[in-house]
C-alpha positions in Angstrom: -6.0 0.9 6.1 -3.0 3.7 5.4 -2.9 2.1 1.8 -6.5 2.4 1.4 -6.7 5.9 2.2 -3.5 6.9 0.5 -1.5 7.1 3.2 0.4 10.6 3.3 -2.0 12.4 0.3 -4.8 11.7 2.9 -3.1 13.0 6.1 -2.0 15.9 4.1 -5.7 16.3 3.1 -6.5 16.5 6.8 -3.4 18.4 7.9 -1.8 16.0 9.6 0.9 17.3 7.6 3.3 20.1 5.4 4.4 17.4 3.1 3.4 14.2 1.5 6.7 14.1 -0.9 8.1 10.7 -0.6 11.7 10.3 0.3 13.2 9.1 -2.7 12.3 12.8 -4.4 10.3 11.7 -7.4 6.7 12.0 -6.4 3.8 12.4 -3.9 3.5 9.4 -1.4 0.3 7.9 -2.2 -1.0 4.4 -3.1 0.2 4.2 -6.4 3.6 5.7 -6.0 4.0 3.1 -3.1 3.4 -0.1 -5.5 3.9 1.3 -8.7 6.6 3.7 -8.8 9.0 4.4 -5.8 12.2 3.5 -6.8 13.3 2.7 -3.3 11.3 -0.3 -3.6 12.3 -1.3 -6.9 13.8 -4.7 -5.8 10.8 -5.9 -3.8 8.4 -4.9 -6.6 9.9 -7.0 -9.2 9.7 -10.0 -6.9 6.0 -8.8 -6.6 6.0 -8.7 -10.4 7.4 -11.9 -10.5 5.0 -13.9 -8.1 1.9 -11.9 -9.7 3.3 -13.1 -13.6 3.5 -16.7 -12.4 0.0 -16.7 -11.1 -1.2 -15.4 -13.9 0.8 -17.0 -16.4 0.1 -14.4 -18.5 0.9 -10.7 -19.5 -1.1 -8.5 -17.0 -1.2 -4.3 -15.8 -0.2 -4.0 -12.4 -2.2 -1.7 -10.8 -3.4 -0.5 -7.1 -6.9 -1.7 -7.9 -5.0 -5.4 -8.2 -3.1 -5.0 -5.6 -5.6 -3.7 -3.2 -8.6 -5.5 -4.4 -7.6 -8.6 -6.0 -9.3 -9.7 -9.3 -12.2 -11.5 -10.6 -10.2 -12.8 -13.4 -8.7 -14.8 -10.5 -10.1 -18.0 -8.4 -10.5 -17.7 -4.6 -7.4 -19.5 -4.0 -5.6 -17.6 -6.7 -6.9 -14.2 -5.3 -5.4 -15.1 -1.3 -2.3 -16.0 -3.4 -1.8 -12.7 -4.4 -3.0 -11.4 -1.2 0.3 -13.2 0.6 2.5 -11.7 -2.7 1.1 -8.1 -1.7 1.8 -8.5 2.1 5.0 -9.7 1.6 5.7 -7.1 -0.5 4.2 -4.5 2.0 6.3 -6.5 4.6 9.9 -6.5 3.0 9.8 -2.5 2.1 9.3 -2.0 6.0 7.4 1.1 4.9 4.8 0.6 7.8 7.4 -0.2 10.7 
């Protein structure tokens, strides 16, 4: 749910708090910075990559509509694959602990 409301950019919306500045220092903690471009995640997202390229077997754009939504490009089967690469991912940055 924290994903799908962009975590910290929401709460910051709402005042929940000062300062939605992720920890690593280069960016805003939302969504996309989360899958796309945190580099303290760098390690678990190109495992990510790596799963999501061998389901497709082809070039694709990651993006946080994929992530978060699956695609239609994608069978059923295919799409709770990519569900299990996407929780694992969420699961090995430990963000959420």
């Amino acid at each position: 749910m924290q994903l799908r409301m962009n975590f910290s950019n929401h709460l910051k919306q709402k005042g929940c708090i000062e300062d939605n500045k992720c920890s690593c220092g280069m960016g805003k903690e939302d969504t996309k910075h989360y899958f796309i471009k945190c580099t303290k995640y760098d390690t678990q997202r190109k495992e990510l990559i790596d799963n999501i390229t061998t389901l497709f077997q082809q070039r694709f754009t990651l993006s946080t509509a994929l992530l978060m939504y699956g695609s239609d490009r994608l069978t059923p089967n295919q799409n709770d694959q990519l569900f299990n690469f996407v929780y694992k991912y969420i699961n090995d940055t430990n963000r959420f602990k």
